[in-house]
C-alpha positions in Angstrom: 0.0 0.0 0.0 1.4 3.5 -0.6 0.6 6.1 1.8 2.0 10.0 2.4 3.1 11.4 5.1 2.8 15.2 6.0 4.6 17.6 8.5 4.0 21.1 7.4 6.4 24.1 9.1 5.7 27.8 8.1 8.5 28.0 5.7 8.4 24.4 4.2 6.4 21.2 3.8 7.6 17.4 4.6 6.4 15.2 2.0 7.4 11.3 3.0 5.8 8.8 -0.2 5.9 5.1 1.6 5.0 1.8 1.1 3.6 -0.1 3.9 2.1 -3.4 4.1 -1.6 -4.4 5.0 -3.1 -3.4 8.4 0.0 -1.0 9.5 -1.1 1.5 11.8 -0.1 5.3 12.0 2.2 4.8 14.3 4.3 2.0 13.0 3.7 4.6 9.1 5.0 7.3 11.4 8.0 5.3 12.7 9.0 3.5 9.3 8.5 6.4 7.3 12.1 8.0 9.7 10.4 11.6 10.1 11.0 11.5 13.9 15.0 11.6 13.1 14.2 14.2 10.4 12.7 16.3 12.7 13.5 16.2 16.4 10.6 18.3 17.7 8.4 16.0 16.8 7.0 14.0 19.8 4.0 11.9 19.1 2.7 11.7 22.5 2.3 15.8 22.4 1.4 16.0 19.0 -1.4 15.4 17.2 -1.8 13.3 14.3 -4.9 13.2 11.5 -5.5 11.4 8.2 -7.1 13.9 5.6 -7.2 16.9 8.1 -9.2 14.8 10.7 -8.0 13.7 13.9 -7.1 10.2 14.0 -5.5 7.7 17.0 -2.3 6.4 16.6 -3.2 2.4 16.5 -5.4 3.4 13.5 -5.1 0.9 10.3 -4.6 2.5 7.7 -6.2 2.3 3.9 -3.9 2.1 0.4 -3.6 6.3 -0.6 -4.3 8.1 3.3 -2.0 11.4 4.0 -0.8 11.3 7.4 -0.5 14.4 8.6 1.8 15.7 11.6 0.5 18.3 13.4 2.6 21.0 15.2 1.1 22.4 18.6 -0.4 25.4 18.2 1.5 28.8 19.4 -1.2 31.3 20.4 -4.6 30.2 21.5 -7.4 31.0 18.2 -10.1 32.7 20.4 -7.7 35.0 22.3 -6.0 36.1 19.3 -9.8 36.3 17.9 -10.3 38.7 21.3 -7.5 40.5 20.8 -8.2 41.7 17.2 -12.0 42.5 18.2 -10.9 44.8 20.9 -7.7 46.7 18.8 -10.2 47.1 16.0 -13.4 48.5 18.4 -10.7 51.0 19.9 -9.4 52.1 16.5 -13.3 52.4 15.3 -14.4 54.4 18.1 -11.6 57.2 18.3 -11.4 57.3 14.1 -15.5 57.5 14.4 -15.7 59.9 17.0 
């Protein structure tokens, strides 16, 4: 089976093409594809893993053509970033508006 696997950084993309044989799991993909001595900040008990930008489990089998893909942690939290924006723009609004 031939399967991809993914770890995106902001400047470049992993792209690991492997073969694997019947009922492999993610994990052992992960481990056969040698990512993890690519990259050294990758720790799979901290980050997460999905198959086609779902969320998946580690012991998952996996299917002939599935994209693993690495995820990094994120840096800032979505909604207080989210909060933050809001509440520069409201201020910059209210004294341009009034």
């Amino acid at each position: 089976m031939n399967i991809q696997i993914v770890y995106a950084l902001p400047n470049k993309q992993i792209l690991l093409n492997i073969v694997i044989k019947q009922k492999t799991t993610v994990k052992e993909a992960i481990l056969q594809s040698g990512i993890l001595s690519i990259r050294n900040d990758i720790d799979l008990n901290k980050n997460k893993v999905g198959i086609f930008s779902k969320i998946t489990k580690l012991s998952k089998v996996l299917s002939n053509g599935d994209r693993i893909e690495i995820y990094r942690p994120l840096l800032a939290d979505p909604k207080e970033i989210r909060r933050k924006r809001e509440k520069k723009y409201n201020l910059n609004f209210q004294q341009n508006y009034y």
